[in-house]
N, C-alpha and C positions, 0 to 999 in steps of 0.2 A: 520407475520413471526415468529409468538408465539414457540420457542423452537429449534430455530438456535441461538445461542449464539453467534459463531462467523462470524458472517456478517461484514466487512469492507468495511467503507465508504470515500472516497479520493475528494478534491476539491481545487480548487485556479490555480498556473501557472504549466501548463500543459509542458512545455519545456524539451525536452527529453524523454520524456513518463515518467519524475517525478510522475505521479500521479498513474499509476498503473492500468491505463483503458483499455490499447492496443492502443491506439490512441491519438495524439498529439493536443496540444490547448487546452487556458482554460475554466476550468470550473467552475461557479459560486454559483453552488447551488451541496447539494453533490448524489456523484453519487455511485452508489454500484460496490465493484471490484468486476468479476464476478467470478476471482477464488477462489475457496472453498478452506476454509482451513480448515483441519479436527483439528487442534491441539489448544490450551486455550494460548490464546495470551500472555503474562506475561509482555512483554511493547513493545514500538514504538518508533522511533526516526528519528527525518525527520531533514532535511538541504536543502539547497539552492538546491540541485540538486536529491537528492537520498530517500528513504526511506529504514527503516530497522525495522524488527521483532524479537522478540527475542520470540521463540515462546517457548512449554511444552517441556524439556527433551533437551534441546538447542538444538533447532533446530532455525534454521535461516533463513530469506525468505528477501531479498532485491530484488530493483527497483530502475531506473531512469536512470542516464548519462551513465552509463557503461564505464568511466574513472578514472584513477587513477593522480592527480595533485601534 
């Protein structure tokens, strides 16, 4: 995969589509999200339920529960 930089990789409890796969249930070993992100990651931030990107030029790409508590 020599000169894809951003490749993202998601794994552990799958509950709620937490992890970013399209599909539900966990996963043990990691797995490639398959959507491409065209933009230089700049950080990540995961919780109990969700995940977040804070990607190039803020842009923002979140996943998981899709509720607000």
């Amino acid at each position: 995969m020599e000169g894809d930089h951003s490749l993202l990789f998601s794994w552990g409890r799958g509950k709620d589509g937490c992890l970013g796969l399209g599909v539900m249930g966990d996963k043990e070993e990691p797995m490639l999200i398959s959507k491409s992100i065209d933009y230089e990651i700049n950080q990540i931030s995961t919780g109990k339920e969700h995940v977040m990107l804070l990607l190039e030029g803020k842009k923002i790409y979140t996943w998981g529960r899709n509720s607000f508590k």
